[in-house]
Wavefront OBJ file of the C-alpha trace (Angstrom):
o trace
v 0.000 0.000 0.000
v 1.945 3.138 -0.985
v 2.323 5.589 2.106
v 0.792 9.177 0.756
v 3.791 11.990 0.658
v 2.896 15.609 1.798
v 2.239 18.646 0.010
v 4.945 21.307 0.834
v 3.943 24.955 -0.698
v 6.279 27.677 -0.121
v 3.539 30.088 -0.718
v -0.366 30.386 1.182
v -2.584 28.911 -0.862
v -6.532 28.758 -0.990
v -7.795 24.935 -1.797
v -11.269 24.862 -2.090
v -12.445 21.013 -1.514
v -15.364 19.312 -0.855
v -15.887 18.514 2.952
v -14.795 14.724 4.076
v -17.545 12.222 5.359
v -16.522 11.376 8.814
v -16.350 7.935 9.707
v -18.923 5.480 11.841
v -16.093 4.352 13.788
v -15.543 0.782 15.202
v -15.832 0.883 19.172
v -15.901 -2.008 21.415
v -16.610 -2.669 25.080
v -13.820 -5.054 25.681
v -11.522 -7.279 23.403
v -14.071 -10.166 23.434
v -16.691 -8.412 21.758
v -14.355 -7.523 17.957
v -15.795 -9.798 15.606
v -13.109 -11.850 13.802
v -13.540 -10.386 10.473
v -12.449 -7.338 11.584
v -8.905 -8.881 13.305
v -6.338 -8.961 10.297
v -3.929 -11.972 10.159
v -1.033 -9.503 10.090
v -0.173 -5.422 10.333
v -0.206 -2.898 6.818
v 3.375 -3.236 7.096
v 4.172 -6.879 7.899
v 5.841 -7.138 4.171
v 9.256 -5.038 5.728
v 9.961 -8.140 7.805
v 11.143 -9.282 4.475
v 13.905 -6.920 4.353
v 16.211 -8.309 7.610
v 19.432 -8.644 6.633
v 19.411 -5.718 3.560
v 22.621 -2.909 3.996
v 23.683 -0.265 1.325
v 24.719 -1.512 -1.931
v 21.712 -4.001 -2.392
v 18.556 -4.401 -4.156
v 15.106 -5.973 -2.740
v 11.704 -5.435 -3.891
v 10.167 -4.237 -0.989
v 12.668 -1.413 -0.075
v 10.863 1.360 -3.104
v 8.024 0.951 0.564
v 10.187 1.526 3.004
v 11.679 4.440 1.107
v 8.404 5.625 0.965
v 7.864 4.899 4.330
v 10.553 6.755 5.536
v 9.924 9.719 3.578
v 6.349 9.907 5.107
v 7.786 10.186 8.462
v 10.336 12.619 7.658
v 13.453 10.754 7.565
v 13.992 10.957 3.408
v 12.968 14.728 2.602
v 10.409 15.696 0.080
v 12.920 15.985 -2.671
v 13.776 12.089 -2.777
v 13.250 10.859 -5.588
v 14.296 7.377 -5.933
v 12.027 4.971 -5.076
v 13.890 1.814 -6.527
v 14.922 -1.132 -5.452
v 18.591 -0.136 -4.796
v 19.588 0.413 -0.349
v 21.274 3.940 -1.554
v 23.123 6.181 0.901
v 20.337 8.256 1.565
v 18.330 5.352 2.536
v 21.367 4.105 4.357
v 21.112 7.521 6.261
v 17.736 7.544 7.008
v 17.773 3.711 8.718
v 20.242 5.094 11.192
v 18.952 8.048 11.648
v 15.282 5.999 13.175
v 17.545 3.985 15.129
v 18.929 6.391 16.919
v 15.455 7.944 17.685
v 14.315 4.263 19.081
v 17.088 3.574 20.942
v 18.661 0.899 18.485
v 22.281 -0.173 17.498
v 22.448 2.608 14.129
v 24.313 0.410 11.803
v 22.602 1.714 8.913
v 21.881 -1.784 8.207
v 18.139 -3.469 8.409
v 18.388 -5.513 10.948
v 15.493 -8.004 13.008
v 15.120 -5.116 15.783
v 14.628 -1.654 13.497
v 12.051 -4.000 11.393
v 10.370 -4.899 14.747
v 10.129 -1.258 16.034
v 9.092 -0.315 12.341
v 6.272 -2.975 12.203
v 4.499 -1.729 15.382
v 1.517 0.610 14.765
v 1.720 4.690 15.072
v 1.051 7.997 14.372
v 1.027 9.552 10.879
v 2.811 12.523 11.828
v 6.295 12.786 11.385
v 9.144 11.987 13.754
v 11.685 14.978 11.692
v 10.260 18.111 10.673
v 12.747 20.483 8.070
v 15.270 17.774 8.449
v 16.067 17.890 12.148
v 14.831 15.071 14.621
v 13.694 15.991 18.292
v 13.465 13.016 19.825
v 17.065 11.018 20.479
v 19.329 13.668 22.004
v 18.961 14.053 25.998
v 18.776 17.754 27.299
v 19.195 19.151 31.052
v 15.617 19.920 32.343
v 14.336 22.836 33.055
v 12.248 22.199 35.901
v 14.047 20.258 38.098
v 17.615 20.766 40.197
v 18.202 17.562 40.213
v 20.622 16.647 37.170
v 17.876 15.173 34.578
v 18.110 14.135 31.207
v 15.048 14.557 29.336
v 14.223 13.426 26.162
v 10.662 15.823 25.775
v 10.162 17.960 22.739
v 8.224 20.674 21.028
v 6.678 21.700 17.901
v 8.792 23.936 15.942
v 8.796 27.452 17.733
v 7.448 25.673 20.786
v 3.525 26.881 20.259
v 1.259 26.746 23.551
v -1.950 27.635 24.058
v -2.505 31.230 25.329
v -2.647 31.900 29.706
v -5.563 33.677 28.505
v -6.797 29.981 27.224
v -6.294 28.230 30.675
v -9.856 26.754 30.533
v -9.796 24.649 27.317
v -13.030 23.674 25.707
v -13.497 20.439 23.741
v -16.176 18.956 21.633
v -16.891 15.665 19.437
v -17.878 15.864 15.831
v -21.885 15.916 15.643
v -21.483 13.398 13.155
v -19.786 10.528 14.771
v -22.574 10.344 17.213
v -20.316 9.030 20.113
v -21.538 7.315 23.243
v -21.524 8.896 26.631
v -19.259 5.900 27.525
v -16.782 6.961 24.732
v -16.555 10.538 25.476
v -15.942 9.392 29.160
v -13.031 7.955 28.204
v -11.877 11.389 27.037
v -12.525 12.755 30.355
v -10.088 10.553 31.917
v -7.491 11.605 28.842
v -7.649 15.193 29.523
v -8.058 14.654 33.464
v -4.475 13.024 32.987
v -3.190 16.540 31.778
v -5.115 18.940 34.024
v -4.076 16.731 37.031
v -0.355 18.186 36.497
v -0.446 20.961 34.960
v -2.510 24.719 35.233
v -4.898 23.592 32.351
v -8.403 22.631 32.735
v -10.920 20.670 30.299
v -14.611 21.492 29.544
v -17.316 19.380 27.135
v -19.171 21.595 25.215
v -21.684 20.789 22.815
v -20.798 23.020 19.723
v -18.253 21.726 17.624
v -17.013 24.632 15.535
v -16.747 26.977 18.874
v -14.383 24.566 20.679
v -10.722 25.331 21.215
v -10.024 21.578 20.977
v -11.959 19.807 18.047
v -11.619 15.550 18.220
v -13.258 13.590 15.676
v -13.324 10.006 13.314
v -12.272 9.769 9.877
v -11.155 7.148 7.555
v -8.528 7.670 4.937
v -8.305 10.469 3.201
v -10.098 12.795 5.327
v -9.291 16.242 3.972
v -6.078 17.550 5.644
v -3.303 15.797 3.623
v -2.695 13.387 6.233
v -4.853 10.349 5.257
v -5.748 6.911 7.564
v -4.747 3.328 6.040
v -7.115 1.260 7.445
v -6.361 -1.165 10.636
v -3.340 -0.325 12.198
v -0.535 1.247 10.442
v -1.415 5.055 11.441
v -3.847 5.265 14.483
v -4.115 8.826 14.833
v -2.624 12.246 14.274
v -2.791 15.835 16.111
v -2.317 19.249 15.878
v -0.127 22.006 17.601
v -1.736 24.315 19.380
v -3.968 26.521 18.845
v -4.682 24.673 15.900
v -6.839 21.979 18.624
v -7.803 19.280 15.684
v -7.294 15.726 17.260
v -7.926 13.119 14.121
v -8.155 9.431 14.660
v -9.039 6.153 12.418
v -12.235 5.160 12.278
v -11.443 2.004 11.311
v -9.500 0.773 13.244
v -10.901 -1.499 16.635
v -11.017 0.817 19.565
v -11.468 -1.145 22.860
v -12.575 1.365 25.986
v -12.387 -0.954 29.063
v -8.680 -1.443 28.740
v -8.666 -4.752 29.806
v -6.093 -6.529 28.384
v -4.009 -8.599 30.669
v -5.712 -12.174 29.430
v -4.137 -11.028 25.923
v -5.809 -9.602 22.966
v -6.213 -10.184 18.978
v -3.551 -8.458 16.913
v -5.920 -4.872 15.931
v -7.446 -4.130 19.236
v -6.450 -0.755 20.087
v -6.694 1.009 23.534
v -8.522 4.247 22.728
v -8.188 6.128 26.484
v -3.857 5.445 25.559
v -3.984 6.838 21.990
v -6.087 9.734 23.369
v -3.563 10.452 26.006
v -1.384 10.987 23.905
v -2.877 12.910 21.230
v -3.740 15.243 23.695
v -0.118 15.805 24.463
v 0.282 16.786 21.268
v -2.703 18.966 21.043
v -1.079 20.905 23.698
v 2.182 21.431 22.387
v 4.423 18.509 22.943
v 6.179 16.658 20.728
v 7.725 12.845 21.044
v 10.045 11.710 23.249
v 12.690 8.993 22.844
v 11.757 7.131 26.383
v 10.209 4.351 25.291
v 8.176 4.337 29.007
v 6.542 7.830 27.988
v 3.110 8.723 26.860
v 4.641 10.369 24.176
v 6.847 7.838 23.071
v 5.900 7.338 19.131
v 4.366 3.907 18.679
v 2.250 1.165 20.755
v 1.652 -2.201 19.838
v -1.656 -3.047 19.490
v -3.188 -4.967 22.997
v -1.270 -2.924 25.069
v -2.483 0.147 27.447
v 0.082 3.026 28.775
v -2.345 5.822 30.352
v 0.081 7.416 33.405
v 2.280 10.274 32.267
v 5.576 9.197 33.185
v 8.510 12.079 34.477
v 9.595 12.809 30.937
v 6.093 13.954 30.101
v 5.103 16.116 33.320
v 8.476 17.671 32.871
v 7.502 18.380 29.116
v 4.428 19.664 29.850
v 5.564 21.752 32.967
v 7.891 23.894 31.270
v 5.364 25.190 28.924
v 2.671 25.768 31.369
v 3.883 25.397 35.031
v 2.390 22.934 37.497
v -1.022 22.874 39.215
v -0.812 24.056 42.248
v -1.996 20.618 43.838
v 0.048 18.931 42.278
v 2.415 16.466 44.733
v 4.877 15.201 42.454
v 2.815 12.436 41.721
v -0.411 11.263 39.548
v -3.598 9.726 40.568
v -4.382 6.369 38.879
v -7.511 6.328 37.292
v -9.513 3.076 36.285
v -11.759 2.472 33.332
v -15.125 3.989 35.349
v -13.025 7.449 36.237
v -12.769 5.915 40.049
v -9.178 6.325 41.384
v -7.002 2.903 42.772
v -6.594 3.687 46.682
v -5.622 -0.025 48.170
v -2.450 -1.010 47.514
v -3.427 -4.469 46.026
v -5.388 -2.530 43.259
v -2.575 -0.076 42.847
v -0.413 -3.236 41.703
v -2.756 -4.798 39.622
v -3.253 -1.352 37.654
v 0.482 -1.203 37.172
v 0.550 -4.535 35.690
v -2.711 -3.839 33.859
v -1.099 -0.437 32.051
v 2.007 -1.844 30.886
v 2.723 -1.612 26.912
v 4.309 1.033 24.430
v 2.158 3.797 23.251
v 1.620 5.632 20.455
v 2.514 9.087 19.660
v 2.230 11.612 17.239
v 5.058 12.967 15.458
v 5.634 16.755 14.578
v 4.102 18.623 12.116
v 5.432 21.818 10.577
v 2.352 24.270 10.435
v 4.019 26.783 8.979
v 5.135 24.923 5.876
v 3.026 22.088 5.737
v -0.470 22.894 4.575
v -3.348 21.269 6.518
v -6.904 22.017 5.644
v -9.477 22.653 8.433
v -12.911 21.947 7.217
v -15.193 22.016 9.996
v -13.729 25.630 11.266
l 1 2 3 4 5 6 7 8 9 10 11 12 13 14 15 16 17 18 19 20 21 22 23 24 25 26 27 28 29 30 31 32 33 34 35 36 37 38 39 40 41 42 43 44 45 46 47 48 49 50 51 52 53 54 55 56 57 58 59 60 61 62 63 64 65 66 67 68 69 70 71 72 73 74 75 76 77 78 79 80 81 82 83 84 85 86 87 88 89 90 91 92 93 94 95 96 97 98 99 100 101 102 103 104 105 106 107 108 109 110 111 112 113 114 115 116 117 118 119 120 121 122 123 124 125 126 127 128 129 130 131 132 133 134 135 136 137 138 139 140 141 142 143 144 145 146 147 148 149 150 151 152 153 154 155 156 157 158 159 160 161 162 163 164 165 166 167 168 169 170 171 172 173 174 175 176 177 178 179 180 181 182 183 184 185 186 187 188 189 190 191 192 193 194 195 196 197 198 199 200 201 202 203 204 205 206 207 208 209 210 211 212 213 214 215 216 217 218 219 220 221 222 223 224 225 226 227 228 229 230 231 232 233 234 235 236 237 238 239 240 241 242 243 244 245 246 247 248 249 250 251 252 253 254 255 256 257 258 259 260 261 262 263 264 265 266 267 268 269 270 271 272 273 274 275 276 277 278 279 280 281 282 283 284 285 286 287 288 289 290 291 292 293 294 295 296 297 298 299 300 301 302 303 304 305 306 307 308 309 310 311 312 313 314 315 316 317 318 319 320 321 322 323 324 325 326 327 328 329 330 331 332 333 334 335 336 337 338 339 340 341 342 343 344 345 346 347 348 349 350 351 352 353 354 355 356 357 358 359 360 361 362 363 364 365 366 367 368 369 370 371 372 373 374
């Protein structure tokens, strides 16, 4: 399935399209209840596990993909070209380039590990924006004396919403007619946030007046960033005060986050995608600690829902901390109730385990987006 490449205009230009359909999306109490025809046998990008072993100076057929691939998450620029068969230098470049984001040996070389960490389902936004890459290097933090490494970033010129915007305002496209039980896990997404930092969340019912605008799509949806079906690209974000928070209709959002007796391969936790969109939302970027919320990827079957340091640290230094805040976050459970015994408290940590998704970065001021419902 070829990856679609951006649009990037040098000039403001006025597209005039007709509006998307949004999606009826696919939501399901627990991981019992997705029907098997809608569990795939294997991810959108399963083929790349055919490429261990490939280094510069080769050919294979399915490396014209993972060029493509690569492009669409920033690591080839828009001005490749060559999407042939041939493991070139800029390819070469590119490999080690993601394996130094995720933490791998960067040999330039394909080996089993990048194609696992490749394979895994994600974001559609890009990890490199204008050719630089946020999310390996470390960097003292700014909002603690102890000596820290974080590995947090921003969106290009570090947008934030406003102080005057303290008291954000969300709404749900009309359209996707959501369930009360589905927004509520929303609630607990943005609760997550407001629980550490000065912000604070509000439903409201009109859609176009909301600072933060969340709806369901499938594919190509309008705003050049287009779904592929189950798994592959889960969701994507916008910096602020842009406040459009896209995700896949298709793909099978479970909202109980059960999933310690083990899941099919496309259920997806919807309350840990959302967490993490919402860090984007708000201005963060991804980080490189695989243990964060805003950590790039999660494999499907897996829940991650408690900010860890690197993103309370991230969020911090662009809006401060709430004033109650003790150094430490509340765990909440699936019904919004928080864990007090200390025998639940363990079996939530062992229930939230799992890598998460995350969004990557995307240039607003070069990279032309479409809003149509604003």
């Amino acid at each position: 399935m070829r990856l679609p490449l951006r649009l990037i205009f040098s000039i403001p230009l006025l597209i005039i399209l007709i509006n998307p359909t949004p999606t009826s999306a696919h939501f399901f109490p627990n991981i019992t209840a997705i029907p098997s025809s809608l569990i795939p046998n294997t991810t959108i990008w399963a083929a790349f596990s055919n490429l261990v072993g490939c280094k510069k100076g080769q050919k294979a057929d399915g490396l014209p993909k993972l060029k493509e691939y690569f492009q669409y998450f920033g690591y080839l620029n828009t001005s490749y070209s060559d999407f042939s068969d041939e493991f070139d230098d800029s390819l070469e470049i590119a490999v080690k380039t993601y394996q130094l984001n995720f933490n791998l040996n960067a040999t330039g070389q394909i080996d089993a590990e990048t194609i696992k960490r490749i394979v895994v389902p994600r974001c559609g936004n890009p990890d490199i924006v204008n050719g630089t890459s946020a999310m390996h290097p470390g960097k003292p933090s700014a909002n603690s004396t102890i000596h820290t490494v974080a590995h947090y970033s921003f969106f290009p010129n570090r947008p934030r919403w406003p102080p005057s915007k303290s008291q954000l305002t969300y709404a749900f496209l009309p359209e996707n007619q959501l369930s009360d039980v589905v927004k509520t896990v929303f609630s607990r997404a943005f609760e997550r946030w407001s629980e550490v930092t000065t912000l604070t969340f509000t439903e409201i019912s009109s859609f176009n007046r909301a600072d933060i605008r969340i709806g369901f799509f499938s594919r190509e949806h309008g705003d050049g960033e287009p779904f592929d079906g189950v798994l592959g690209t889960l969701a994507h974000a916008f910096s602020p005060p842009t406040g459009r928070c896209h995700f896949d209709g298709e793909e099978n959002w479970v909202i109980d986050g059960d999933f310690l007796n083990g899941a099919p391969l496309s259920a997806v936790d919807l309350e840990s995608v959302a967490v993490h969109e919402i860090g984007h939302i708000l201005g963060l970027g991804h980080s490189s600690v695989e243990e964060a919320i805003m950590y790039p990827s999660i494999s499907s079957g897996t829940r991650k829902v408690e900010l860890a340091d690197d993103d309370i640290m991230g969020i911090q230094e662009l809006y401060g901390s709430n004033p109650n805040y003790n150094g430490s976050v509340s765990s909440l459970t699936p019904t919004g109730e928080r864990e007090t015994s200390g025998a639940s408290r363990v079996d939530y940590w062992l229930w939230e385990r799992g890598v998460l998704l995350v969004v990557g970065f995307i240039n607003l001021s070069i990279i032309i987006h479409l809003d149509f419902f604003t």
